[in-house]
N, C-alpha and C positions, 0 to 999 in steps of 0.2 A: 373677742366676742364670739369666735366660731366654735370655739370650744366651750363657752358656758354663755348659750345665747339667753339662759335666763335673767343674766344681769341686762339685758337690754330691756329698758322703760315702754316701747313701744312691744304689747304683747303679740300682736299680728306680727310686726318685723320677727319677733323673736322666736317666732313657729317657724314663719318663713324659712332664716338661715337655720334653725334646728332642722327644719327638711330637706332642705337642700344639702345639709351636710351628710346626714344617713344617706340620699340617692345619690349623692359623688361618685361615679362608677371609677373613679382614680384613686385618691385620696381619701375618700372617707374611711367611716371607723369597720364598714363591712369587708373593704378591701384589703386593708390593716392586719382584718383577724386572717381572710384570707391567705395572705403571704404572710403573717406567721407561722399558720398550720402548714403550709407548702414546705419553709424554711427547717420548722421543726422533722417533716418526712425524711427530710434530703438528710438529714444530721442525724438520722434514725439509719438509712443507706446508709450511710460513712460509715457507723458503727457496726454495720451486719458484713461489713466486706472486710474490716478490719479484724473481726470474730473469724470469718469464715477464712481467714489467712492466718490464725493463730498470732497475728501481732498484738504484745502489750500495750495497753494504752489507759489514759486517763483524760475522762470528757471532761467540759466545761462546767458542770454540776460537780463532779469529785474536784476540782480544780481550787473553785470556789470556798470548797468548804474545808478547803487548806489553807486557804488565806491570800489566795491569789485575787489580787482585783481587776487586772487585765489580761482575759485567758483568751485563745483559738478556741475553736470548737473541739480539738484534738491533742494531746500533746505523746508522742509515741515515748514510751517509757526505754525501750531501744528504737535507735532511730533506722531508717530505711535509705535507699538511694534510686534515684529516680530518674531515668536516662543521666544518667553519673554524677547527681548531685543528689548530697545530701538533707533528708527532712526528719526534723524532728517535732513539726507540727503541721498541722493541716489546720483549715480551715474551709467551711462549706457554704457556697453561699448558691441560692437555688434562685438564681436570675441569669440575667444573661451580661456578662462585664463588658460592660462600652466605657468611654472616656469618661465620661463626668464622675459616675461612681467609685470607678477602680481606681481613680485618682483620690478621690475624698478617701477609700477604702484604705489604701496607701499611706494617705496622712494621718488618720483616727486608729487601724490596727495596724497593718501587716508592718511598718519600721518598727512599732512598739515589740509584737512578737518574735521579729528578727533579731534586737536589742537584746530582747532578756530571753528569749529559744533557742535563738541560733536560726540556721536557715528552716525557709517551710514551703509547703504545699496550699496552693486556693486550688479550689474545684470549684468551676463555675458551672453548674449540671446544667445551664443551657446557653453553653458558648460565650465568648467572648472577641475580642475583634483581635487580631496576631498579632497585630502590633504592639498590642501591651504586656505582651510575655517577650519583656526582654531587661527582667530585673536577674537572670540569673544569677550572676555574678556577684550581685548584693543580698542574693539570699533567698528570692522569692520564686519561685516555678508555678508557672500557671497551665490547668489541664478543665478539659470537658467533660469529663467522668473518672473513678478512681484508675491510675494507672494499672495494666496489666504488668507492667515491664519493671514491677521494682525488684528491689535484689534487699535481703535480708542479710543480718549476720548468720545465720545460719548456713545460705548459701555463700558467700563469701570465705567462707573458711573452708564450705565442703571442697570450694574448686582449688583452693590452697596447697 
């Protein structure tokens, strides 16, 4: 009923929770659009830093319209290495990762991207708690902004 409070009989009630759901300063559909358009910036960054370092890649929109039905936000077309581990995907998420999420996160993407990627990259552009960046080894590295320190094939062979 809070999503189509017009099916409710009582038309007063039905204004009521209609209003009360637009001024939800949490949850509602204002807040909603909000951390969309934040989510969408931060994934607009990813891709200006990823330009502005000359790495190939392919977003979740060209991902899609390959036929992919469970994409990152990023898939590097050559993969990077990231304090010594390897990514071939990134993902961008413009909150800040605490427990409850980064664990749901966990179960709904990042083992699915792992699965069929290989290891990857979360950016959480406003922190997360340390303690949950300790998937390395199974694939997953977690940072607060795009790494400064990755290393390319291109460097990799120049130091060869």
């Amino acid at each position: 009923m809070l999503r189509e409070p017009y099916l409710i009989p009582d038309l007063l009630l039905a204004k009521h929770i209609e209003q009360c759901t637009v001024n939800d300063c949490c949850y509602g559909p204002l807040v909603d659009c909000i951390k969309h358009a934040i989510g969408l910036e931060h994934e607009d960054i990813l891709r200006d830093e990823l330009r502005e370092r000359n790495l190939s890649f392919l977003d979740e929109n060209q991902l899609r319209a390959k036929g992919y039905d469970k994409t990152p936000d990023i898939i590097l077309e050559v993969p990077i290495a990231v304090d010594g581990h390897i990514v071939h995907w990134i993902e961008s998420k413009a909150s800040f990762g605490d427990d409850h999420s980064h664990h749901a996160y966990l179960n709904e993407q990042f083992w699915s991207y792992c699965n069929r990627f290989g290891p990857g990259l979360v950016i959480y552009w406003y922190g997360f708690i340390v303690e949950l960046d300790c998937q390395h080894e199974r694939g997953i590295l977690l940072k607060d902004g795009f790494p400064s320190d990755i290393v390319t094939l291109c460097q990799g062979t120049a130091r060869s």
